[in-house]
C-alpha positions as CSV (number, residue, x, y, z in Angstrom):
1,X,-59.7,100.8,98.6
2,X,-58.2,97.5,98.5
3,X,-55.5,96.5,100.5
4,X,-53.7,93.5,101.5
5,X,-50.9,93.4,103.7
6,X,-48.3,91.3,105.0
7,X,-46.8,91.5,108.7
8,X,-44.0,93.9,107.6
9,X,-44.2,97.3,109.5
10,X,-42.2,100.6,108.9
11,X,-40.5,102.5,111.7
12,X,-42.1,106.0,112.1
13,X,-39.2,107.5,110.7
14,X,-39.2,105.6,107.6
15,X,-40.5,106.9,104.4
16,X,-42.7,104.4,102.6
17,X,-41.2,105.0,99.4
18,X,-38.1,103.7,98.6
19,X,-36.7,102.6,95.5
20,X,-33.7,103.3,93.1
21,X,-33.1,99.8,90.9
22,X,-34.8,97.3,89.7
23,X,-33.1,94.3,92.0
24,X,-33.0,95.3,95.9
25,X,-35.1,93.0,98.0
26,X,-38.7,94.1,97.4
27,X,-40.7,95.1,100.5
28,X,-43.5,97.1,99.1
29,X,-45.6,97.0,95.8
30,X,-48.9,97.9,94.0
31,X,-50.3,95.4,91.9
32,X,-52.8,96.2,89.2
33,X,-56.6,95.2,89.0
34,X,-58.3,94.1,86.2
35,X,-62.0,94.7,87.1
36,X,-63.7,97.9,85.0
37,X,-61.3,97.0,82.0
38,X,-62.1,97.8,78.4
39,X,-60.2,96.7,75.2
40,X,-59.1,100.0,74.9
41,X,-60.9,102.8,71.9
42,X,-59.8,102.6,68.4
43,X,-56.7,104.6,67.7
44,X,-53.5,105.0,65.9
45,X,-51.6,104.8,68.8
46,X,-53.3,101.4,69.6
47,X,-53.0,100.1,66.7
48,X,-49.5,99.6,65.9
49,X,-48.5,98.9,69.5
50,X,-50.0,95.4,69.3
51,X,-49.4,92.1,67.2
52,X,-51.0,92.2,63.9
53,X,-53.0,88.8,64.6
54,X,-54.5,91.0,67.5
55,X,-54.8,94.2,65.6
56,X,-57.0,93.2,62.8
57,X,-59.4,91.9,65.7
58,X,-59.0,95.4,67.2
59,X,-60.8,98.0,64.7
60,X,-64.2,95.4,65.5
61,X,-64.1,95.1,69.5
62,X,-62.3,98.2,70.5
63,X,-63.8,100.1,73.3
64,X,-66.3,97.1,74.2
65,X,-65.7,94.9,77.6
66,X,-63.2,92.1,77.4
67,X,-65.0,88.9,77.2
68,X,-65.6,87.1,80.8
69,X,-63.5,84.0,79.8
70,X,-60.7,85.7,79.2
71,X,-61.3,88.3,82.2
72,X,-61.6,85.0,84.7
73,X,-58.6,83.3,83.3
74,X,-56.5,86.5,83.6
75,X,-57.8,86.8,87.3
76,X,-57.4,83.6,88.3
77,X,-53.5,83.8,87.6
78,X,-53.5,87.6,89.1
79,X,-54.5,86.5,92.4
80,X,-52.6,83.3,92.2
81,X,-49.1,86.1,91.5
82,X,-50.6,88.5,94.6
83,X,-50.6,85.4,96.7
84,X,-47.0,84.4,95.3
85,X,-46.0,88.6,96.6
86,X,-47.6,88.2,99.7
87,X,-46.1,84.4,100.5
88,X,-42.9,86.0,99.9
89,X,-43.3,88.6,102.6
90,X,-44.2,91.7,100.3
91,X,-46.6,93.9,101.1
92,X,-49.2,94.3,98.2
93,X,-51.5,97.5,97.5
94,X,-54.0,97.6,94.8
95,X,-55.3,100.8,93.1
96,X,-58.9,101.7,93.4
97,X,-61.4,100.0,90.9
98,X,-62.5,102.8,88.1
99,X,-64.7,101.9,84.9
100,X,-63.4,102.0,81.6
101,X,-66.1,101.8,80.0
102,X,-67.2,105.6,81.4
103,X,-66.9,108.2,78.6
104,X,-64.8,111.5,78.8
105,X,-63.7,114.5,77.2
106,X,-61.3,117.1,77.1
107,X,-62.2,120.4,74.8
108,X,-60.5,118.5,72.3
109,X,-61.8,115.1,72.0
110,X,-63.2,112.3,73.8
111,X,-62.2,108.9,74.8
112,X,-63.5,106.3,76.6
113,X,-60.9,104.3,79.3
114,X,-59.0,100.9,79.2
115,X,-58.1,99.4,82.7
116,X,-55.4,99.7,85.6
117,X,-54.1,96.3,84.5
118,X,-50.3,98.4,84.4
119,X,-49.6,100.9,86.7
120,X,-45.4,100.3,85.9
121,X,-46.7,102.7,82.5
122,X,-48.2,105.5,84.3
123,X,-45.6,106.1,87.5
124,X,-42.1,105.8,88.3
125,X,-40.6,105.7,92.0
126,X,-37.0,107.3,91.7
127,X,-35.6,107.0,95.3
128,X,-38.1,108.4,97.5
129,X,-40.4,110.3,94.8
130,X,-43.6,109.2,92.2
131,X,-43.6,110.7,89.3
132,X,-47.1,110.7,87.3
133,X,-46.2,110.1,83.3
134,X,-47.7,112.0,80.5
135,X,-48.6,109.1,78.7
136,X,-49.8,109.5,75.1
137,X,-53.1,107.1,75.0
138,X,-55.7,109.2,75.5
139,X,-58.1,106.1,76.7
140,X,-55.0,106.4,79.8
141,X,-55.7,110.3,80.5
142,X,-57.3,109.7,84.2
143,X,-55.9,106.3,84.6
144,X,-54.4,107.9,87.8
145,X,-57.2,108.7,89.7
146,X,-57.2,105.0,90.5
147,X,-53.9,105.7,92.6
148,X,-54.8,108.8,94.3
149,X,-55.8,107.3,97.2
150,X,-52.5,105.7,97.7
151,X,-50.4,108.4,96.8
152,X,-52.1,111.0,98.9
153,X,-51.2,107.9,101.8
154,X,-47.8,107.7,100.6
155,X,-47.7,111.8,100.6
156,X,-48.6,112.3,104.1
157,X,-46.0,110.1,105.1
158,X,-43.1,111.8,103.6
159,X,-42.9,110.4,100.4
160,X,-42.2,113.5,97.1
161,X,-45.0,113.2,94.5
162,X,-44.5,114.7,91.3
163,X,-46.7,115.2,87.6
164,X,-44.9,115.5,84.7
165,X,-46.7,118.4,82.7
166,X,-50.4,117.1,81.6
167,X,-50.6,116.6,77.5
168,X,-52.9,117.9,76.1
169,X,-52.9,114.7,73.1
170,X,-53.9,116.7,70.5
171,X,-54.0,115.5,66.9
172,X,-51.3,117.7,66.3
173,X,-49.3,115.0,68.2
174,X,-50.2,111.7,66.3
175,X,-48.9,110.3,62.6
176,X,-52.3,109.3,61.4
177,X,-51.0,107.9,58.1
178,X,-48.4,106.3,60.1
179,X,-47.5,102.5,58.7
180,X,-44.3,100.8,60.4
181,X,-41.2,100.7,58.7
182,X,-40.1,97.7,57.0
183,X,-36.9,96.0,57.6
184,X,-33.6,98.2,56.6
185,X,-36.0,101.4,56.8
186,X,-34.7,104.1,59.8
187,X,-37.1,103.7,62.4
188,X,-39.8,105.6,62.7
189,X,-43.0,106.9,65.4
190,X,-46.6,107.2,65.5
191,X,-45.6,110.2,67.9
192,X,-43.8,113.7,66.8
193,X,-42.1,116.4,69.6
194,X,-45.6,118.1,69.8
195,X,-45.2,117.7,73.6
196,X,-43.2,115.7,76.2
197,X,-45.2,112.5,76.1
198,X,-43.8,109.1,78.0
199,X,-44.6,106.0,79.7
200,X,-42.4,105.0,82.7
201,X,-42.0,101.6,80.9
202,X,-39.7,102.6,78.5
203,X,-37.2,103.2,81.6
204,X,-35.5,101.0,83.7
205,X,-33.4,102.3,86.7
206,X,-29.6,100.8,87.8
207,X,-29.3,103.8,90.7
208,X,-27.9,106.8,89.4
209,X,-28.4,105.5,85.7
210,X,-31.5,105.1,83.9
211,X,-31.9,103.6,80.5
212,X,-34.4,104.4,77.8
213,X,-36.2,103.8,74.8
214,X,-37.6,105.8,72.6
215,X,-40.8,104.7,71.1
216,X,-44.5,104.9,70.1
217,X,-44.8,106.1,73.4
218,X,-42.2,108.1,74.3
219,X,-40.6,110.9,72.5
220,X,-37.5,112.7,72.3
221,X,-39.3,115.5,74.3
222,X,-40.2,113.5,77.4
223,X,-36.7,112.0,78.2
224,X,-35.4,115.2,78.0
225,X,-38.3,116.6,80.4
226,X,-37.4,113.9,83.0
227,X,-33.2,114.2,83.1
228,X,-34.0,118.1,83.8
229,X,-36.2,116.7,86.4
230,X,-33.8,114.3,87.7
231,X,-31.1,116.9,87.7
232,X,-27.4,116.0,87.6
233,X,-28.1,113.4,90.6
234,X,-28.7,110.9,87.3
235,X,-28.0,110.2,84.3
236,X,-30.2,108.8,81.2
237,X,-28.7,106.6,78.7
238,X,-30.7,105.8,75.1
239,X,-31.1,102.2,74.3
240,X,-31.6,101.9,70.7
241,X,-34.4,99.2,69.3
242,X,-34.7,97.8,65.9
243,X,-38.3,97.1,66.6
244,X,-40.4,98.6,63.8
245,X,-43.5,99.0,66.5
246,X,-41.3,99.8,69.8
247,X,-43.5,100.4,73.0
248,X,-41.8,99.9,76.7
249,X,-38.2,99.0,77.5
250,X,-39.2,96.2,80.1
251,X,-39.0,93.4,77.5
252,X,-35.7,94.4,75.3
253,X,-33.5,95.5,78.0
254,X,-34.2,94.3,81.8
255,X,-31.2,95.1,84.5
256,X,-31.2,91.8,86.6
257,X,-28.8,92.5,89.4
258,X,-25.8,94.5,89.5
259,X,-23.2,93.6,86.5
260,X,-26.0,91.9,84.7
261,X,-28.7,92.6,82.1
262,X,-31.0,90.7,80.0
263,X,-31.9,91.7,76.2
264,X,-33.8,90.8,73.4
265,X,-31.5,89.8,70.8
266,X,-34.3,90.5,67.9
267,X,-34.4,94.3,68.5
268,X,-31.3,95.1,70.6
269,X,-27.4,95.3,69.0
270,X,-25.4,94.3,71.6
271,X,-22.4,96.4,69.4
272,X,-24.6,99.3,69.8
273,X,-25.3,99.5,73.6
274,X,-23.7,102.6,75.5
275,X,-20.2,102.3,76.1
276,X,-21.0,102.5,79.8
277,X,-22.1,98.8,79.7
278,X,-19.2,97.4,78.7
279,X,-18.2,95.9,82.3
280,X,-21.6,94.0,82.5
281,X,-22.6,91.0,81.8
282,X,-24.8,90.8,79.1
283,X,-27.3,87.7,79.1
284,X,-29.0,86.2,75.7
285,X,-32.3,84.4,76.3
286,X,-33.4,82.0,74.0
287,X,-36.3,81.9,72.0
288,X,-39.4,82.5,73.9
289,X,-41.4,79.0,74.2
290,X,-44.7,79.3,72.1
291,X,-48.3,80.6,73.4
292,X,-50.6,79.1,71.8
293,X,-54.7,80.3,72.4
294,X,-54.3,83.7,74.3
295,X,-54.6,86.6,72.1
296,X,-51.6,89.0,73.5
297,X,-51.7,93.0,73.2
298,X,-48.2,91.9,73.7
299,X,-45.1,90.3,71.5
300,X,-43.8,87.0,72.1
301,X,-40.6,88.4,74.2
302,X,-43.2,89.5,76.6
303,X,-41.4,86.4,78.7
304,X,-38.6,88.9,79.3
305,X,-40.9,90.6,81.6
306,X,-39.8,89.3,84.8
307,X,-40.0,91.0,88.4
308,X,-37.0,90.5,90.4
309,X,-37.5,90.0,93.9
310,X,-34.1,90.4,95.2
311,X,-31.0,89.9,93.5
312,X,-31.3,86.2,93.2
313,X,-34.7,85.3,92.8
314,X,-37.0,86.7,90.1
315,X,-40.5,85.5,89.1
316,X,-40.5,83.9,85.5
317,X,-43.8,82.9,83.5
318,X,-44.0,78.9,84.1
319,X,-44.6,78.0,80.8
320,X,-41.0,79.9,79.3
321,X,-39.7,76.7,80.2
322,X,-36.2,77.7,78.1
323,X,-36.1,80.6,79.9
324,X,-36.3,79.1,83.5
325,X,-33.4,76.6,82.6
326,X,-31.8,79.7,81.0
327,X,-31.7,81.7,84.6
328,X,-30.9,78.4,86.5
329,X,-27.3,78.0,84.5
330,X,-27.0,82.3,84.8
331,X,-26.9,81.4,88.6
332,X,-30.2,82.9,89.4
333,X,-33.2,81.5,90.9
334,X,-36.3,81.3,89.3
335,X,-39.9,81.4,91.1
336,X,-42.6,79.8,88.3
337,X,-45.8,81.2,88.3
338,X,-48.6,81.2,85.4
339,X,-49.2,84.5,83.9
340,X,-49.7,84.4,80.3
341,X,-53.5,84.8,80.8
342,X,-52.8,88.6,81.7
343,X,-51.0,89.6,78.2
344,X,-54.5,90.6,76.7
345,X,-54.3,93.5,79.0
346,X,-50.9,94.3,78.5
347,X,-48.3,93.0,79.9
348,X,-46.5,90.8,82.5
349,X,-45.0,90.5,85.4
350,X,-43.1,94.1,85.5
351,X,-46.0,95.7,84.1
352,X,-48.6,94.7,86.3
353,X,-46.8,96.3,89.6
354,X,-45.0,99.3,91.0
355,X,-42.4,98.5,93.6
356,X,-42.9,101.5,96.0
357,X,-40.1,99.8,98.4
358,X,-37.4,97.8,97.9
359,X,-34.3,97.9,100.8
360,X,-31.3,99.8,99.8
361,X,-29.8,103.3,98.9
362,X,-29.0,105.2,96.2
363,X,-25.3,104.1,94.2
364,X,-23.5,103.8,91.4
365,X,-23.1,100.9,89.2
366,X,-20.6,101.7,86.7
């Protein structure tokens, strides 16, 4: 396994996993790989989760290798953002390498993989515990075997690790004639209640509060699977999108510091936001700045994705140049660093890491 550290050390009392909001100063993190990925199988649940310039390339190179130019591109800016992590005195893990291109099958079906590119949609660190999602790709089933290593590690030190009830991803669970809805149609899912299904992206945690979409993703069933978890400790607030494809809260609705929160003003009603957000500031960006030449698994507000490092300083994509000014005149700090390279496997800078520590303690913002 992989791993690069910094000088930072724990105390031997300390558990290694900490880590109840998105803001705190970040000590520790895992940071995704890229190598053994696959543009992942053909399915529904693929399909209308991407852009549609992207998707009608899909159906033809689904399940093959990405091509090397855009592999080195992507890794080029990866390391260049692990270097950023580690000059900023975080400590950086990296999941084990796995092959996507490796075949399995459950008695059900079979799938091949896709990559470890993300692992923000297959875990969530609430305080001091993972918790494994039952995400609803099937080319993500084993995804977490890449992490096993480090969460055994993180285990035997005292941290709580938890699985969310494996799915079984049965057809019985997918809209196969599913088209998206078109604008001023209620909103509807490539997903039904079969089963708690849900990625850890579609949450975003402010201490005793979490927020939530439902999506493509995520059902009705899952959020209600993980406040039962959580117990009366937290509370889970739905945040409702207008996006007809909705997949992962992290670039509609992104908690910046306490009292402040950033949204997408294309899929989120600020009039419709839970009441509990009315003492926060709530910060407009303006249009993303185009991309031109990199074709994205992602949409355009994938700029939102940012990764605060403490309350002040947060890691912005350097060519959102609108956005950078944008968090200047909000008072924040912005740390450029190229990254658009990495949206053909899925995300940003949020979705490419896990922050297993970041200094602080469990409170209440509202």
């Amino acid at each position: 396994m992989d791993t690069l550290l910094t000088d930072n050390s724990l105390s031997i009392n300390t558990c290694p996993v900490n880590s109840y909001n998105e803001w705190d100063p970040l000590e520790e993190v895992i940071v995704g790989r890229l190598e053994g990925a696959i543009i992942p199988p053909y399915h529904v649940t693929v399909t209308y989760n991407i852009p549609p310039g992207t998707a009608r390339l899909y159906k033809f190179f689904a399940g093959r290798r990405y091509p090397k130019f855009l592999l080195k591109k992507a890794q080029q800016e990866l390391d260049t953002f692990i270097q950023l992590l580690l000059d900023l005195g975080v400590k950086v893990r990296r999941p084990e390498v796995i092959r996507g291109d490796r075949e399995f099958k459950t008695p059900a079906w079979r799938s091949k993989g896709f990559c470890t590119a993300c692992p923000r949609d297959g875990f969530m660190v609430v305080g001091e515990e993972i918790i494994e999602t039952p995400m609803a790709w099937r080319s993500r089933y084993f995804e977490t075997d890449a992490y096993r290593s480090l969460f055994k590690e993180y285990f035997h030190q005292g941290a709580k690790w938890t699985a969310a009830p494996k799915p079984q991803l049965l057809d019985s669970l997918y809209d196969y004639r599913f088209l998206p809805p078109q604008k001023g149609e209620p909103i509807k899912y490539v997903i039904n209640e079969f089963e708690p299904v849900f990625d850890a992206a579609d949450f975003v945690r402010c201490g005793r509060d979490l927020f939530v979409t439902q999506s493509n993703v995520t059902n009705s069933s899952g959020i209600t699977w993980l406040r039962r978890h959580l117990g009366a400790q937290y509370r889970i607030h739905e945040i409702e999108s207008s996006c007809p494809t909705p997949m992962h809260i992290d670039s509609s609705f992104i908690p910046l510091a306490p009292g402040k929160v950033l949204i997408n003003p294309e899929y989120i009603n600020v009039d419709k936001l839970p009441p509990i957000l009315k003492s926060w500031d709530i910060l407009i960006p303006p249009e993303p700045d185009p991309i031109q030449g990199v074709p994205s698994m992602c949409s355009k507000w994938i700029s939102l994705n940012v990764l605060m490092v403490d309350e002040k300083r947060v890691i912005v994509e350097a060519a959102q140049e609108s956005l950078i000014k944008a968090f200047k005149d909000w008072g924040f700090e912005p740390i450029e660093c190229p990254f658009i390279n990495f949206a053909p496997f899925g995300g940003s800078f949020h979705c490419a890491t896990l922050d297993i520590r970041r200094r602080g303690q469990l409170q209440s913002y509202f």
